[in-house]
Backbone of each chain as ProteinMPNN parsed JSONL, in Angstrom:
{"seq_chain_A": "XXXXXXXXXXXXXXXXXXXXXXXXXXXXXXXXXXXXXXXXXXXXXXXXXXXXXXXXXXXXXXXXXXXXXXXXXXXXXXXXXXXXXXXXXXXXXXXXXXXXXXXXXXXXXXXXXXXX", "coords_chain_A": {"N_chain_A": [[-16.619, 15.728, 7.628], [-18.907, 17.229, 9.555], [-21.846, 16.166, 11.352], [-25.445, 16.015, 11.86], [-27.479, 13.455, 13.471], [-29.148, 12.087, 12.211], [-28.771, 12.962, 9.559], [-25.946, 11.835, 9.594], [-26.549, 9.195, 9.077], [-27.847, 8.682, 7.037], [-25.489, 9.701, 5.269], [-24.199, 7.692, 5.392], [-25.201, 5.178, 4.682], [-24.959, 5.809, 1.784], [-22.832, 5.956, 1.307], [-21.604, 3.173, 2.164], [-22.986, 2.745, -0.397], [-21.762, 3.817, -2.224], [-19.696, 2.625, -2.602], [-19.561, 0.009, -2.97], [-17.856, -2.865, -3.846], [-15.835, -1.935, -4.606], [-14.26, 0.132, -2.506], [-13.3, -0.823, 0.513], [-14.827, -0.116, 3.659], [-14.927, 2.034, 6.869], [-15.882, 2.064, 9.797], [-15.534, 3.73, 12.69], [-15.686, 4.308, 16.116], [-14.806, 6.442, 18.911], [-14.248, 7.33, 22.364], [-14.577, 10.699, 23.185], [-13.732, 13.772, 24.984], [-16.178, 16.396, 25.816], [-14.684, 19.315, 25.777], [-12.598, 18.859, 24.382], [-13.899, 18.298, 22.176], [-14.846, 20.406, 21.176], [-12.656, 22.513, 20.311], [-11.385, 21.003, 18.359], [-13.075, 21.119, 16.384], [-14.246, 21.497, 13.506], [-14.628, 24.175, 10.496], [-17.093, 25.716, 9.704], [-18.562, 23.355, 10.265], [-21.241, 21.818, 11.477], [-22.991, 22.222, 14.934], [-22.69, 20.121, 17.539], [-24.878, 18.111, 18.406], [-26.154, 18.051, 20.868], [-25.658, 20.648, 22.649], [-26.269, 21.267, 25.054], [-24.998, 18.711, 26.596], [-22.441, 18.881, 26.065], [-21.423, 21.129, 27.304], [-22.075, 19.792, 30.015], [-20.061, 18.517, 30.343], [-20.257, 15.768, 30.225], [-19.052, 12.284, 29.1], [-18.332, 11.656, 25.559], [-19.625, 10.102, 22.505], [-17.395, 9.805, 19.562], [-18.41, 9.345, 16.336], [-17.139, 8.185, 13.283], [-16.923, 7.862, 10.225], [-15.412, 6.376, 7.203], [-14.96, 5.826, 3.844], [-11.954, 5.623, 2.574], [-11.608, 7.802, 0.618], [-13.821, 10.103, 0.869], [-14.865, 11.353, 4.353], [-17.315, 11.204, 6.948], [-18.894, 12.351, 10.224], [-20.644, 11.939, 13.419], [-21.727, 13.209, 16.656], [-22.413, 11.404, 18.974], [-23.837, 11.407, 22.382], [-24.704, 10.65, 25.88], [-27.918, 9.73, 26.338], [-28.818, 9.41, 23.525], [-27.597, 7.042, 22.688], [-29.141, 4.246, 22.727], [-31.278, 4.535, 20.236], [-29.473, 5.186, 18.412], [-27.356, 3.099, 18.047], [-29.834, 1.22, 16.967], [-30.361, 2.222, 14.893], [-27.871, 2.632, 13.23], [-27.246, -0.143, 12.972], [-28.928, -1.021, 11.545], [-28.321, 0.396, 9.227], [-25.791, -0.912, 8.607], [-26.493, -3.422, 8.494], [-28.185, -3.388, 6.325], [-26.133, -3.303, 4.201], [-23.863, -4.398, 4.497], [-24.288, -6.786, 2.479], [-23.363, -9.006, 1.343], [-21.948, -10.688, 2.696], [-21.884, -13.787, 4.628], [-24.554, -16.429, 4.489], [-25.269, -18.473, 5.535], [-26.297, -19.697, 9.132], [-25.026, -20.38, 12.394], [-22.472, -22.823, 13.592], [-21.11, -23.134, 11.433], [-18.835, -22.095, 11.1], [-16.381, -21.705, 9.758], [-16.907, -23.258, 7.105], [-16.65, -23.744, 3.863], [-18.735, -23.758, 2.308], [-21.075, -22.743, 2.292], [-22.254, -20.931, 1.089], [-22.739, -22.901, -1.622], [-24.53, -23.99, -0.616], [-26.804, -23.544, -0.579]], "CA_chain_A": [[-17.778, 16.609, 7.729], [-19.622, 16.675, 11.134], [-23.628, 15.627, 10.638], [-26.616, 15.534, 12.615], [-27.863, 11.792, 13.341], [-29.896, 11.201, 10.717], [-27.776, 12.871, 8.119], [-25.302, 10.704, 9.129], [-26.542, 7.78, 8.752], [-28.33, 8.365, 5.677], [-24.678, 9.31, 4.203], [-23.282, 6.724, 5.75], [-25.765, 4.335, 3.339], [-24.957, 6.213, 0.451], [-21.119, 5.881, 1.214], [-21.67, 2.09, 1.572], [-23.391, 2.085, -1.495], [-21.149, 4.382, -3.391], [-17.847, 1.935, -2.29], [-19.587, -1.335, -2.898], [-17.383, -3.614, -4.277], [-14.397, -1.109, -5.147], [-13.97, 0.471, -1.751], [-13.714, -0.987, 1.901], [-15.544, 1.296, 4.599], [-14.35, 1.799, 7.796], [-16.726, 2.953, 10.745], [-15.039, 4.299, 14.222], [-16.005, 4.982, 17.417], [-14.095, 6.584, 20.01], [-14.895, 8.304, 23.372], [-14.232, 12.213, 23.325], [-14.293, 14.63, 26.003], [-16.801, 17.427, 25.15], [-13.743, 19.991, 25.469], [-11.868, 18.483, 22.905], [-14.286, 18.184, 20.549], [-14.677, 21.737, 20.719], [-11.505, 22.746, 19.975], [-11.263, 20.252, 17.169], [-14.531, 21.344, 15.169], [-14.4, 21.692, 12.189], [-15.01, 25.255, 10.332], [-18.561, 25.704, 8.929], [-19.199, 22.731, 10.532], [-22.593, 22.294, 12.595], [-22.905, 22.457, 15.994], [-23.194, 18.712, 18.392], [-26.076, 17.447, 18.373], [-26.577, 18.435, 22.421], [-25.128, 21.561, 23.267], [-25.989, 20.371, 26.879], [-24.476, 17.782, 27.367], [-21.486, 19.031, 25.667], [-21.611, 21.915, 28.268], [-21.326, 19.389, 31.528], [-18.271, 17.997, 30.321], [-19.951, 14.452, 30.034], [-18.026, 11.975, 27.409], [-19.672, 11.424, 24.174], [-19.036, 8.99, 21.172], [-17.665, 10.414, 18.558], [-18.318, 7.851, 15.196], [-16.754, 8.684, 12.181], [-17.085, 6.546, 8.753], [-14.96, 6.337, 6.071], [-13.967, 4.706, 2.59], [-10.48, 6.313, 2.107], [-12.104, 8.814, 0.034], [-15.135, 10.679, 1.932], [-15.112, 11.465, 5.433], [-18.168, 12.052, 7.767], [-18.392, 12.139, 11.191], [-21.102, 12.409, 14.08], [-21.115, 12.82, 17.878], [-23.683, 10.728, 20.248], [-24.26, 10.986, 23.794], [-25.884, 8.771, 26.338], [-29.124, 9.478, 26.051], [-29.159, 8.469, 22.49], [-27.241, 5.385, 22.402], [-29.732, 2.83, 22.001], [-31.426, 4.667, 19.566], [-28.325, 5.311, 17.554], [-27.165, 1.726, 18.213], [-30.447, 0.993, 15.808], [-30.081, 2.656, 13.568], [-26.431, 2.513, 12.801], [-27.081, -1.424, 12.919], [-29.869, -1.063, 10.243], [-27.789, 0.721, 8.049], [-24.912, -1.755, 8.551], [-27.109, -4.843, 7.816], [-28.632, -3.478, 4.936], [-25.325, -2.581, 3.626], [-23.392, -5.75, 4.03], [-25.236, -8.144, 1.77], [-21.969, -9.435, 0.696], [-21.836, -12.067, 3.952], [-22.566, -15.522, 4.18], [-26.129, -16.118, 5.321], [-25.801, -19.607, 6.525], [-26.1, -19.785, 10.01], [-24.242, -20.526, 12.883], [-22.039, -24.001, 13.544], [-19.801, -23.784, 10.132], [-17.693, -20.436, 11.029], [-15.006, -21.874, 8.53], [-16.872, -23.691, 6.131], [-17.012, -22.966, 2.0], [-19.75, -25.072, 1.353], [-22.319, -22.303, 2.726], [-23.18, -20.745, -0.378], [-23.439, -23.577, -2.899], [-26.089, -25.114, 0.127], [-28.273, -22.239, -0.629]], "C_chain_A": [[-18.639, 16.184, 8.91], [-21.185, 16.757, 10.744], [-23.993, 15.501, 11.9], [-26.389, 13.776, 12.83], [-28.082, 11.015, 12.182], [-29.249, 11.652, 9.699], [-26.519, 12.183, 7.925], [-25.305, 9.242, 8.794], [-27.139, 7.129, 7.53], [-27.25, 8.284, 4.769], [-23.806, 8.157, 4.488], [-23.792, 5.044, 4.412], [-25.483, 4.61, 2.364], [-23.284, 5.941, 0.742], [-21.194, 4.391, 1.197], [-22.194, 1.492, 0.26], [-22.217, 2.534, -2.799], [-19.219, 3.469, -3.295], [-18.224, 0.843, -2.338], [-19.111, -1.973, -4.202], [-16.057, -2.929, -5.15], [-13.933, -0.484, -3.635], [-14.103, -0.674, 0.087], [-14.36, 0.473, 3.008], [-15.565, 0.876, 6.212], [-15.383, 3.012, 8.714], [-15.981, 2.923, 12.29], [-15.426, 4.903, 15.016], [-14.652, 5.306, 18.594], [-14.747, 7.591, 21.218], [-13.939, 9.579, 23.487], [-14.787, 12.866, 24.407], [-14.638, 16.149, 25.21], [-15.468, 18.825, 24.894], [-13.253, 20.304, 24.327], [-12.137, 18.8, 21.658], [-14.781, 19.505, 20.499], [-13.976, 22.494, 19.889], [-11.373, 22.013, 18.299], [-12.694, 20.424, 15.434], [-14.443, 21.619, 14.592], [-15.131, 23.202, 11.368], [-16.353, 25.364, 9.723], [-19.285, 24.39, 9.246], [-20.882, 22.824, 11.89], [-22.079, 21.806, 13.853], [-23.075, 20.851, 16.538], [-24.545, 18.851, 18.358], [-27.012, 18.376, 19.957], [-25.94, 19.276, 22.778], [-24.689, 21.322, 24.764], [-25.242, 20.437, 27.237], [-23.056, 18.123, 26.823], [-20.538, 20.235, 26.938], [-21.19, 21.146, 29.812], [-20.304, 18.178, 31.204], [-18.605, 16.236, 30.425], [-19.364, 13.933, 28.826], [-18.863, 11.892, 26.8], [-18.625, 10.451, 23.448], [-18.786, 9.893, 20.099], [-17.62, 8.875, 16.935], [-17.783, 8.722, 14.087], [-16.653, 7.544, 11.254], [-15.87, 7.395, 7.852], [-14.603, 5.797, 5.143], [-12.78, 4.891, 1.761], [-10.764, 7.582, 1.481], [-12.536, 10.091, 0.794], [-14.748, 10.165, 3.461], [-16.514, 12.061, 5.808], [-17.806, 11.729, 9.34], [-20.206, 12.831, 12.229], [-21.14, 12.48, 16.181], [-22.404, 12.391, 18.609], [-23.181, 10.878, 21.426], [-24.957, 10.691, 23.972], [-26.857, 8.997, 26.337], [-29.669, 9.12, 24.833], [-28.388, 7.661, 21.816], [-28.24, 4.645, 21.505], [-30.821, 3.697, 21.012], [-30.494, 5.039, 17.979], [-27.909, 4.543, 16.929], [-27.795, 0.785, 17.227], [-30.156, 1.071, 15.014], [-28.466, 2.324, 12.344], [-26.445, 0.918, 12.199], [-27.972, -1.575, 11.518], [-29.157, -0.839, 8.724], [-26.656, -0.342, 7.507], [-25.489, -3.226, 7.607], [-27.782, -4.927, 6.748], [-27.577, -3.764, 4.225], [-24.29, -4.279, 3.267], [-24.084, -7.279, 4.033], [-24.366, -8.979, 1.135], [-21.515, -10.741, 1.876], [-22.597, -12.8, 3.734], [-24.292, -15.441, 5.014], [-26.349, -17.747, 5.944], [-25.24, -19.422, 7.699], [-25.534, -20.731, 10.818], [-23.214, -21.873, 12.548], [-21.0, -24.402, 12.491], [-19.015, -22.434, 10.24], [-16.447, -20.499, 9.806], [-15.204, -22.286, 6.902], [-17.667, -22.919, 4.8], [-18.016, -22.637, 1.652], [-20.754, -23.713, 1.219], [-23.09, -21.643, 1.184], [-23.643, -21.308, -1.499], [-24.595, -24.308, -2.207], [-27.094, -24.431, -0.097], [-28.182, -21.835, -1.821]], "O_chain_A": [[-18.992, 15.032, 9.165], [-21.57, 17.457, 9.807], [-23.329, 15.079, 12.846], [-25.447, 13.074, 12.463], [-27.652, 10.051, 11.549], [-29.048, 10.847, 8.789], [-25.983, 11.909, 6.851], [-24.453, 8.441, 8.409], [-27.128, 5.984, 7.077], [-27.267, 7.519, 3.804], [-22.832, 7.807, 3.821], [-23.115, 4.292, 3.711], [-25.649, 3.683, 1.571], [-22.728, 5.642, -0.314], [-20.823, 4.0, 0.091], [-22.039, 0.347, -0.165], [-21.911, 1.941, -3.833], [-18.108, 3.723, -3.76], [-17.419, 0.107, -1.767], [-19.625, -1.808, -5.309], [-15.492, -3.412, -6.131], [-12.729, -0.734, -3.596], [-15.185, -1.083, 0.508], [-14.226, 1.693, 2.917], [-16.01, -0.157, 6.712], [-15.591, 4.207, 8.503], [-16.009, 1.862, 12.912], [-15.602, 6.111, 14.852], [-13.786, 4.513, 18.964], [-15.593, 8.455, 20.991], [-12.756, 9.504, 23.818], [-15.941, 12.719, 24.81], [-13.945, 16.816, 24.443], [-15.394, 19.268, 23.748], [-13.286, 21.272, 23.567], [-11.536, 19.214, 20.666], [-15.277, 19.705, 19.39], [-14.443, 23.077, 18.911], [-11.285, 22.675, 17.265], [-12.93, 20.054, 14.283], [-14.546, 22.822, 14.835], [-16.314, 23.35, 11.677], [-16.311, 24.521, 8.827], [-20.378, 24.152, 8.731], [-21.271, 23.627, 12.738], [-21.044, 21.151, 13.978], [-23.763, 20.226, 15.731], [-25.14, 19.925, 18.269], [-28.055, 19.029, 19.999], [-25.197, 18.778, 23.623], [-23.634, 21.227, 25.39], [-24.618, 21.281, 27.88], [-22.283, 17.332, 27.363], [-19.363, 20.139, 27.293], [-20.351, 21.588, 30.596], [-19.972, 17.184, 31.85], [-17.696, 15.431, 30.627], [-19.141, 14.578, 27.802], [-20.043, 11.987, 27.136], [-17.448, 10.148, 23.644], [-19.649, 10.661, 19.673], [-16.939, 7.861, 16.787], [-18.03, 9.928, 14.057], [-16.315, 6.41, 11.594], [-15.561, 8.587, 7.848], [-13.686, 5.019, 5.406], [-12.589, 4.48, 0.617], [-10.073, 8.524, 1.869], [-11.762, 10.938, 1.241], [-14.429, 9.018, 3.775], [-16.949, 13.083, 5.278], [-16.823, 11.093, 9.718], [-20.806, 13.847, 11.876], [-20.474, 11.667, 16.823], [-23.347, 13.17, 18.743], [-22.027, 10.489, 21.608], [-25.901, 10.365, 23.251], [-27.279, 7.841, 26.333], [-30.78, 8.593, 24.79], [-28.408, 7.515, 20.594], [-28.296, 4.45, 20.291], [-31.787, 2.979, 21.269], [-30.904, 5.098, 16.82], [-27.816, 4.607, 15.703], [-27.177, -0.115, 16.658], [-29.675, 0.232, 14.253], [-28.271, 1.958, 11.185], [-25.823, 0.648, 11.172], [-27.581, -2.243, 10.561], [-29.267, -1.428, 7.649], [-26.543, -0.629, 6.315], [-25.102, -3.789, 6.583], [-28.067, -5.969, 6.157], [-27.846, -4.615, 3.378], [-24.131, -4.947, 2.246], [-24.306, -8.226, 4.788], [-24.832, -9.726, 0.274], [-20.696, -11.613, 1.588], [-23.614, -12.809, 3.041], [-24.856, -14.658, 5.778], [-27.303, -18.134, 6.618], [-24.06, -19.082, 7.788], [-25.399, -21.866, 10.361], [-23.05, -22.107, 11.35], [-20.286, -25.404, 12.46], [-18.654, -21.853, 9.217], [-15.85, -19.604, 9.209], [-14.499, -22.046, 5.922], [-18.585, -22.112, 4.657], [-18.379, -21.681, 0.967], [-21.255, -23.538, 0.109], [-24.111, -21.902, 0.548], [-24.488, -20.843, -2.263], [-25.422, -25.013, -2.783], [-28.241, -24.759, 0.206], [-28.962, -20.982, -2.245]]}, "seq_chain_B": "XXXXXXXXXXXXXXXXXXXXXXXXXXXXXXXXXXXXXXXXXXXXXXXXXXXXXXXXXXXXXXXXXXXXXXXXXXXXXXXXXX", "coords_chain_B": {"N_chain_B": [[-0.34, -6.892, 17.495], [-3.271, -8.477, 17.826], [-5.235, -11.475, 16.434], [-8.225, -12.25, 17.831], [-10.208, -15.171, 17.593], [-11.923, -16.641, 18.704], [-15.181, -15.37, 19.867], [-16.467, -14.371, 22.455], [-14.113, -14.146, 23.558], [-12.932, -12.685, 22.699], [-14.731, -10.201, 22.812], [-14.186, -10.372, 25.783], [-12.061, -9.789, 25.921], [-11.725, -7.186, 24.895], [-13.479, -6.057, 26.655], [-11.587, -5.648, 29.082], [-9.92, -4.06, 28.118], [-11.037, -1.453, 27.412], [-11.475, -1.201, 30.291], [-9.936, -0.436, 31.251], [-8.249, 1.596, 29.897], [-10.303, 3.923, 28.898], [-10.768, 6.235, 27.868], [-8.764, 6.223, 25.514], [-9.079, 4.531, 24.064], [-10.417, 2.709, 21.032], [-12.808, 2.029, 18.61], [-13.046, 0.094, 15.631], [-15.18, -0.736, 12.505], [-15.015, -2.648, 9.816], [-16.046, -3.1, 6.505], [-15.112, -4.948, 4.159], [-15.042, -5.795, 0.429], [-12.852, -6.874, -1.089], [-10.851, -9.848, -0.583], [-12.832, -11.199, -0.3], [-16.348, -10.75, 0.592], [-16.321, -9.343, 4.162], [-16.443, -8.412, 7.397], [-14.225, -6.372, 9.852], [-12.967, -6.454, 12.71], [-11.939, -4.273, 14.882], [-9.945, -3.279, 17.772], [-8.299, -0.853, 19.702], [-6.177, 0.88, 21.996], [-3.987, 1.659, 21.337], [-1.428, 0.661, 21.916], [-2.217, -2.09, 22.562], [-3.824, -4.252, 20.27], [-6.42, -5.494, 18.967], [-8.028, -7.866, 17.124], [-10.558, -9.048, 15.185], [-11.977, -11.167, 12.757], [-15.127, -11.628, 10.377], [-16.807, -13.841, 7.89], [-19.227, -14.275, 8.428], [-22.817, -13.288, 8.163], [-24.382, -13.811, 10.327], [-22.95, -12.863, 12.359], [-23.356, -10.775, 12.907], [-25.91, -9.894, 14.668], [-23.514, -10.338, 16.95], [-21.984, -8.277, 16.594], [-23.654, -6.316, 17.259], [-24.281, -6.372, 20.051], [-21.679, -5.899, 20.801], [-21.38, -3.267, 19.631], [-23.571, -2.127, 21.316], [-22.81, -1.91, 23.679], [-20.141, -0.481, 23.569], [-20.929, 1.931, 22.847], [-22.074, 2.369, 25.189], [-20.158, 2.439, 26.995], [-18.28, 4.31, 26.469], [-20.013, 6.754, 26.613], [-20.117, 6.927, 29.148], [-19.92, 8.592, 32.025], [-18.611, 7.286, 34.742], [-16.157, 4.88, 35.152], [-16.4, 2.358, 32.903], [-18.602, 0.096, 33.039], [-19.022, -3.551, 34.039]], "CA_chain_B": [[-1.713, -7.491, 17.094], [-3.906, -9.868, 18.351], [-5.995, -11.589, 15.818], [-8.867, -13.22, 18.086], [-10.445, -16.35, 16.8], [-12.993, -17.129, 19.947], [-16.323, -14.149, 20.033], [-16.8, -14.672, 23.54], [-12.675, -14.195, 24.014], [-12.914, -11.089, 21.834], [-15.678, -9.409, 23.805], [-13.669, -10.085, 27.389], [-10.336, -8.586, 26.351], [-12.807, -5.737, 24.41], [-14.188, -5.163, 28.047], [-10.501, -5.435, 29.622], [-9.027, -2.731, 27.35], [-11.652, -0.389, 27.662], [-11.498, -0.722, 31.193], [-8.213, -0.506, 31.577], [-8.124, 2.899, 29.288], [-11.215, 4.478, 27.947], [-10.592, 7.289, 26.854], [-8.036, 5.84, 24.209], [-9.913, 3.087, 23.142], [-11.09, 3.212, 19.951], [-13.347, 0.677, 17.815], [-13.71, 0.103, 14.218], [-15.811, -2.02, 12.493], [-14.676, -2.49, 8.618], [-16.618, -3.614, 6.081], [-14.056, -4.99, 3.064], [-15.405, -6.765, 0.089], [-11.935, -7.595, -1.743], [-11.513, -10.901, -1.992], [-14.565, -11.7, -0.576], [-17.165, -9.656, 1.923], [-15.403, -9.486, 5.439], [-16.332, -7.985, 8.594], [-13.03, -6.487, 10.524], [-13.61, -5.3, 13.921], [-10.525, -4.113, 15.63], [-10.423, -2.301, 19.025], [-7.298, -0.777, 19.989], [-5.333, 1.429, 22.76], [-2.428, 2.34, 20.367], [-0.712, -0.382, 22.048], [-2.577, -3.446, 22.089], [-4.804, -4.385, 19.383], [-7.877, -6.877, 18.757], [-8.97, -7.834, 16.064], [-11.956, -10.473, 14.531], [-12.827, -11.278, 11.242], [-15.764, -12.799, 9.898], [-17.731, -13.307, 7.059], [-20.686, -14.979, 8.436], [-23.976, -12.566, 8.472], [-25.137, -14.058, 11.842], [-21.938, -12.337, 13.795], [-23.962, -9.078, 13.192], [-25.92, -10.038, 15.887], [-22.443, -10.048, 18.148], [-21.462, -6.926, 16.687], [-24.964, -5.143, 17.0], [-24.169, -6.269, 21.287], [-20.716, -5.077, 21.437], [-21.155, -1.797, 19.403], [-24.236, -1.022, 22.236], [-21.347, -1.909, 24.501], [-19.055, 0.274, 23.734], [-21.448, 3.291, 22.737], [-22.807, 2.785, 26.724], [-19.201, 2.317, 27.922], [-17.491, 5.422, 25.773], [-20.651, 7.652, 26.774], [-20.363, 6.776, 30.331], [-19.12, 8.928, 33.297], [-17.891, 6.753, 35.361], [-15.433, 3.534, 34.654], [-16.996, 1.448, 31.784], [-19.042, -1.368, 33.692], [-18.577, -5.162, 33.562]], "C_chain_B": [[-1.864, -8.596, 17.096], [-5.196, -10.154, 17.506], [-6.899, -12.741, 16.77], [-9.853, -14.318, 17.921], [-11.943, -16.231, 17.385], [-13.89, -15.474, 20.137], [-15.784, -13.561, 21.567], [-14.579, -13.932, 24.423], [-13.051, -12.65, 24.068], [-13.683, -10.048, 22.812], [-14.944, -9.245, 25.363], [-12.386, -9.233, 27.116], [-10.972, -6.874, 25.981], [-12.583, -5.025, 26.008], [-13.301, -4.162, 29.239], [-9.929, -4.18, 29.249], [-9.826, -1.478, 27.449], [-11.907, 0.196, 29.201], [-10.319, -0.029, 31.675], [-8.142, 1.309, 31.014], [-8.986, 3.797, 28.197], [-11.451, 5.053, 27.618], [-9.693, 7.332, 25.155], [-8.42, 4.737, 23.249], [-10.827, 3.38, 22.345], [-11.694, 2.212, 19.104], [-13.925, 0.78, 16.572], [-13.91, -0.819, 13.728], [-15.728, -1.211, 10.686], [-15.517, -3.362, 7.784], [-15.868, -3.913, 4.353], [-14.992, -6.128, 1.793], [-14.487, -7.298, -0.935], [-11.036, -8.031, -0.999], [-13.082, -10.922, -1.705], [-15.295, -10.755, 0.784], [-16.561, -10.183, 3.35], [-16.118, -8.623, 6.486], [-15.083, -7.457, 9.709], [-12.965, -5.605, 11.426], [-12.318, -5.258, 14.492], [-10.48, -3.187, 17.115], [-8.914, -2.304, 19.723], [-7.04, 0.37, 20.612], [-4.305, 2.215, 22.023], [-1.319, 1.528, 21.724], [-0.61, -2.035, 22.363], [-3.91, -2.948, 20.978], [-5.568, -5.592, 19.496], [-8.002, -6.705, 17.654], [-9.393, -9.415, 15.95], [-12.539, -10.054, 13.584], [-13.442, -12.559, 11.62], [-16.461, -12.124, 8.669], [-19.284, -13.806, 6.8], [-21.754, -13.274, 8.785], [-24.35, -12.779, 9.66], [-24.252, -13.116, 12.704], [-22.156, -11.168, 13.603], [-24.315, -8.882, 14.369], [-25.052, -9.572, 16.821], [-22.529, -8.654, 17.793], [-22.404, -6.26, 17.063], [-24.699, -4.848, 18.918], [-22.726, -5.415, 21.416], [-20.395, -3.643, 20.849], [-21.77, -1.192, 20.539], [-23.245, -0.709, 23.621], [-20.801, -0.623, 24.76], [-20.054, 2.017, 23.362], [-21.82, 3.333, 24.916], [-20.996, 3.118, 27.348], [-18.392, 4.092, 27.555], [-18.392, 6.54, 26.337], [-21.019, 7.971, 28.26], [-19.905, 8.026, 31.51], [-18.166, 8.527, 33.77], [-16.832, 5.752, 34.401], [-16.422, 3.041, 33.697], [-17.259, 0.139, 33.166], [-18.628, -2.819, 33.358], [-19.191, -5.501, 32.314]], "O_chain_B": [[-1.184, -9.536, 16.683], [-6.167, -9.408, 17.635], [-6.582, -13.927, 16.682], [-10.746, -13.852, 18.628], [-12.921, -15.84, 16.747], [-13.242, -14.499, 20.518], [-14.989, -12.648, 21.789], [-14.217, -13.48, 25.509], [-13.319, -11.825, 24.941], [-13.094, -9.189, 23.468], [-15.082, -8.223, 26.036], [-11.858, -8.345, 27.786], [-10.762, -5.806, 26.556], [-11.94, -4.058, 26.416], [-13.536, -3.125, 29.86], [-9.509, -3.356, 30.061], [-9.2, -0.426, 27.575], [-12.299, 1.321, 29.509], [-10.103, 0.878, 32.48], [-7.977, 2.176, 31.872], [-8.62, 4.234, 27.105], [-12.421, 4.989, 26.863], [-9.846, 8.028, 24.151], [-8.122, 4.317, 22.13], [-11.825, 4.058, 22.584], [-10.873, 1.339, 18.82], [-14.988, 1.349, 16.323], [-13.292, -1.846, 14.009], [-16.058, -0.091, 10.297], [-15.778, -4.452, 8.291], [-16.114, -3.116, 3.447], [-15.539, -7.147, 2.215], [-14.969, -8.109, -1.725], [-10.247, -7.211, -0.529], [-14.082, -10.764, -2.405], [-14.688, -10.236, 1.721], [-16.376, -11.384, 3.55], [-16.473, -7.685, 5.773], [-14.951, -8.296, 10.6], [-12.914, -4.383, 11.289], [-11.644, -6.286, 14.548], [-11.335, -2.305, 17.196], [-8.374, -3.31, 20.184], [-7.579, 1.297, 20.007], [-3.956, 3.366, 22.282], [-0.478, 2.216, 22.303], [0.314, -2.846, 22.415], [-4.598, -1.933, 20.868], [-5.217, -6.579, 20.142], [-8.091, -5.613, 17.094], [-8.902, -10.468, 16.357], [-13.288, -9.097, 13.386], [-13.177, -13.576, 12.261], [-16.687, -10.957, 8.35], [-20.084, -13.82, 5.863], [-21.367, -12.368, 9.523], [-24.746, -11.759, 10.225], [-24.751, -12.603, 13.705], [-21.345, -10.335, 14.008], [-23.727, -8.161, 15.176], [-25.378, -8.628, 17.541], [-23.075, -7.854, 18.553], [-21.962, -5.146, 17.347], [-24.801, -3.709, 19.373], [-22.683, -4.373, 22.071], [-19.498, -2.923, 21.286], [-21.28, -0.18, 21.041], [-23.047, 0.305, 24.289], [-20.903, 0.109, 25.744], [-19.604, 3.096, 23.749], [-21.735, 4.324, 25.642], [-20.788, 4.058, 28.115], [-18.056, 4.859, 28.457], [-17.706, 7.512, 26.655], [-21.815, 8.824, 28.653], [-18.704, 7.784, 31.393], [-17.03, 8.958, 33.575], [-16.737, 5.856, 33.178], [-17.52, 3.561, 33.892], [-16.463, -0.446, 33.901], [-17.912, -3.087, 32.393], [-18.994, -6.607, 31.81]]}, "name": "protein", "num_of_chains": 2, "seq": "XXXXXXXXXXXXXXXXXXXXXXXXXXXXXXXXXXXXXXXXXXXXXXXXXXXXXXXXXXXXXXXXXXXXXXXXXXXXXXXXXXXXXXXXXXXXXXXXXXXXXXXXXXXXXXXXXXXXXXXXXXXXXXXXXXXXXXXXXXXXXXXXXXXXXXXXXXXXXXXXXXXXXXXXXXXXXXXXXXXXXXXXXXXXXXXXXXXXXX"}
């Protein structure tokens, strides 16, 4: 399902929440040429984000999430990267609370969670 | 498949492969928690692969640099920069 920004990244939280600890969730980026992703759009789906920029044939990101189940999918270009980049990271770091939290220097070791 | 150990490695062949062919280069960043919470970033051509696991919280950080990476490099025009 193709999404705005923000609706994807809100379901993108709700898909990490709805697969935690029964599902893995798999987020992908690849670079698409606006063409393509014409052609490839999805029926009743909404429109890119940037008509634009879709228009002068620059590339875009397309990201797509999934947890085997549910698919979404949205497309960024460069002018909103680093706001994307945020966000996406926000949702990520809320999401996996399931990693170690001691820092750096022990990449291998057990211990980290009975030190805390 | 190349499972790389070293960040710093990971990030230069990253840079290599995307320069090399960036329109096919594709990067996913997995988030597994059976057995235990994992991180599994893979970045692949469809004929070499990368990949790096971790399950430390700090190597968000890395990832938070080489996702802006690859969103600047994938959204680029030109060649993907150094």
């Amino acid at each position: 399902m193709r999404l705005e920004h923000d609706g994807f990244l809100h379901q993108l939280g709700k898909l990490y929440e709805a697969s935690r600890d029964t599902h893995s969730v798999w987020v992908t980026l690849k670079r698409v040429e606006a063409a393509a992703l014409e052609k490839s759009k999805p029926k009743g789906a909404r429109a890119p984000a940037d008509e634009l920029a879709a228009a002068s044939g620059q590339p875009q990101c397309l990201v797509r999430a999934t947890n085997g189940k549910r698919k979404i999918s949205c497309v960024v270009d460069a002018p909103q990267i680093a706001r994307f980049q945020l966000e996406l990271m926000t949702v990520m770091r809320a999401n996996a609370d399931g990693l170690k939290k001691k820092p750096k220097a022990s990449k291998k070791a057990k211990l980290s969670l009975v030190e805390q | 498949m190349v499972e790389v150990k070293n960040w710093d490695e990971f990030f230069e062949q990253t840079k290599e492969l995307m320069r090399q062919n960036p329109s096919r280069t594709r990067y996913s960043i997995k988030y597994k928690t059976k057995p235990g919470a994992a991180l599994v970033i893979k970045i692949t051509d469809n004929s070499t692969v990368l990949k790096f696991t971790t399950s430390e919280r700090s190597d968000l950080k890395r990832i938070e640099e080489l996702t802006g990476w690859m969103l600047a490099a994938m959204t680029e025009q030109e060649q993907p920069h150094a």
